[in-house]
C-alpha beads as a LAMMPS data file, in Angstrom:
LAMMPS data file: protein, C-alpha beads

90 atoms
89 bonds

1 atom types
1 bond types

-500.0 500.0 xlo xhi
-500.0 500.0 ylo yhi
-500.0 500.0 zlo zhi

Masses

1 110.0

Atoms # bond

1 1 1 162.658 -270.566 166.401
2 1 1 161.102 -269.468 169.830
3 1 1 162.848 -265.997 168.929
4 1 1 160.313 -265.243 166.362
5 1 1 157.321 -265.549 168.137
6 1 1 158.913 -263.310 171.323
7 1 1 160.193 -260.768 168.419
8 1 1 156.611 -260.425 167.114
9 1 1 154.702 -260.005 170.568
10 1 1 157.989 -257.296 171.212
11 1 1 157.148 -255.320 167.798
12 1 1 153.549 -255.241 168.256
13 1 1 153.675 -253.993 171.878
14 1 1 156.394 -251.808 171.040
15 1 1 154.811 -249.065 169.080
16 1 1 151.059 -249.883 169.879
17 1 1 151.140 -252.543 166.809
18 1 1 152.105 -249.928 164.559
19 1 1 155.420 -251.472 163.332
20 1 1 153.679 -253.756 160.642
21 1 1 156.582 -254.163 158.882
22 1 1 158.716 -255.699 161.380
23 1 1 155.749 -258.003 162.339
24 1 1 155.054 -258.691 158.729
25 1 1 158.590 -259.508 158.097
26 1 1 158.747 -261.880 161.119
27 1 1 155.240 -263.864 159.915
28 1 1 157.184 -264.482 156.463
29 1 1 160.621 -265.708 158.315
30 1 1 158.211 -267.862 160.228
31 1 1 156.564 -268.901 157.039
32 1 1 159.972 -269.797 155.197
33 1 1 161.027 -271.828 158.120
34 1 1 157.874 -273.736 158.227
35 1 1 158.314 -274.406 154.357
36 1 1 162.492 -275.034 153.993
37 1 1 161.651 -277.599 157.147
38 1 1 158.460 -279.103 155.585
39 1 1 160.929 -279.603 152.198
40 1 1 163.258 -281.090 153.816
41 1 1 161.437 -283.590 155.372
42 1 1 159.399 -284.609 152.301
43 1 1 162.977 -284.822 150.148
44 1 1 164.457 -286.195 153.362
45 1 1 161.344 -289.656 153.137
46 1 1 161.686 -289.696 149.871
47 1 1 165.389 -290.622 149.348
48 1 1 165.055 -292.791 152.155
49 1 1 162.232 -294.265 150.392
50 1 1 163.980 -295.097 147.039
51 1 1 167.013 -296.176 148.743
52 1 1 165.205 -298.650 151.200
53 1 1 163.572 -299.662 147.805
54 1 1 166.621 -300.662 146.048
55 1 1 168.115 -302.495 149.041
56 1 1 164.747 -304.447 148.909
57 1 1 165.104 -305.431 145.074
58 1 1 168.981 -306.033 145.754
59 1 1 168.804 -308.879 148.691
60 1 1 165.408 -310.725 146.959
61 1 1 167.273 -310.694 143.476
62 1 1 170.555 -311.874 145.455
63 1 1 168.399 -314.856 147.184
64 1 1 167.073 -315.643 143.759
65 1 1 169.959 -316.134 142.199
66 1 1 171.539 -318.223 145.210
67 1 1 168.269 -320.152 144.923
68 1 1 168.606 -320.865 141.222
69 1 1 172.283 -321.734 141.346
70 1 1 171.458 -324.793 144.376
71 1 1 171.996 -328.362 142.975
72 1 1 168.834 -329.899 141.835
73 1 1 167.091 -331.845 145.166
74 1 1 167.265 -335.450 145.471
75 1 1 164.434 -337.570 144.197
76 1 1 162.624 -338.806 147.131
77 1 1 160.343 -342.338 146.776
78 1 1 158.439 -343.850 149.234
79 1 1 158.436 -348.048 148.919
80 1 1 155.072 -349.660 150.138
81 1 1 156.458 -351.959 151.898
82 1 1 157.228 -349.959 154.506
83 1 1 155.811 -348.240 157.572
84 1 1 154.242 -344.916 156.376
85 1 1 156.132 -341.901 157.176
86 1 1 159.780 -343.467 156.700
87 1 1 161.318 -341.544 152.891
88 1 1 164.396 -343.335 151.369
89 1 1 166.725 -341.271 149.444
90 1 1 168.364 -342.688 146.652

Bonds

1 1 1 2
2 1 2 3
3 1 3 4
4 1 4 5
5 1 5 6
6 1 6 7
7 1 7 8
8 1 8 9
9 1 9 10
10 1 10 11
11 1 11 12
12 1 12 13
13 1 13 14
14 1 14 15
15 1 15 16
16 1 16 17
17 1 17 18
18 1 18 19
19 1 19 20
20 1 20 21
21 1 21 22
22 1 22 23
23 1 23 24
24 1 24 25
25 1 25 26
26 1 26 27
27 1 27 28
28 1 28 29
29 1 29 30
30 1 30 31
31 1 31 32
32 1 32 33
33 1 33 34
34 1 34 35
35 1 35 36
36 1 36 37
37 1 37 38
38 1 38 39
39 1 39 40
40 1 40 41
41 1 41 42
42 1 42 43
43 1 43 44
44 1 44 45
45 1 45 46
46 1 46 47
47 1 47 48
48 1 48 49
49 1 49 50
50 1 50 51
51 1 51 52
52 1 52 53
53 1 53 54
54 1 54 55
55 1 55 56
56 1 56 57
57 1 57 58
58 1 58 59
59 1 59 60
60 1 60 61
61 1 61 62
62 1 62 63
63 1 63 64
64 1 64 65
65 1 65 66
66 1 66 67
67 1 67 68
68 1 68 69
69 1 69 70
70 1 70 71
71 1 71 72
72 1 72 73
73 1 73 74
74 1 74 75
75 1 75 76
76 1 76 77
77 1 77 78
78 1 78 79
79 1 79 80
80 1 80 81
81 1 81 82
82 1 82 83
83 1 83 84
84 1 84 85
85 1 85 86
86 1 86 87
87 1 87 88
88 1 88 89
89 1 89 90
């Protein structure tokens, strides 16, 4: 890319900016390249975008359905007659 801009300045002093085809022709090249790269970043985030996406809905419907499949938890009572903070499991 840092041949275009040297090519331009060359063209213009070249003929005493009377070559405004060459220089015109170099200002669209520039222009493409500025688009195609633009493009290609904005397609570029947005696949990465939608496939980030679908990895995210993938591993939180995988951890619910490994949530939904655990055995039921135990039922947990607390007697009376005991100190507080001890839980028996039955």
């Amino acid at each position: 890319m840092p041949h275009l801009p040297w090519r331009r300045e060359h063209a213009g002093h070249q003929r005493g900016g009377r070559d405004l085809h060459v220089i015109t022709l170099i200002l669209l090249a520039q222009l493409g390249f500025s688009v195609a790269t633009l493009s290609i970043g904005y397609i570029r985030a947005w696949i990465t975008l939608h496939i980030n996406t679908r990895i995210d809905i993938s591993l939180i419907a995988d951890f619910l359905v490994k949530l939904t499949a655990m055995p039921q938890p135990l039922v947990i009572k607390v007697d009376g007659s005991k100190k507080e903070g001890v839980i028996m499991a039955e």
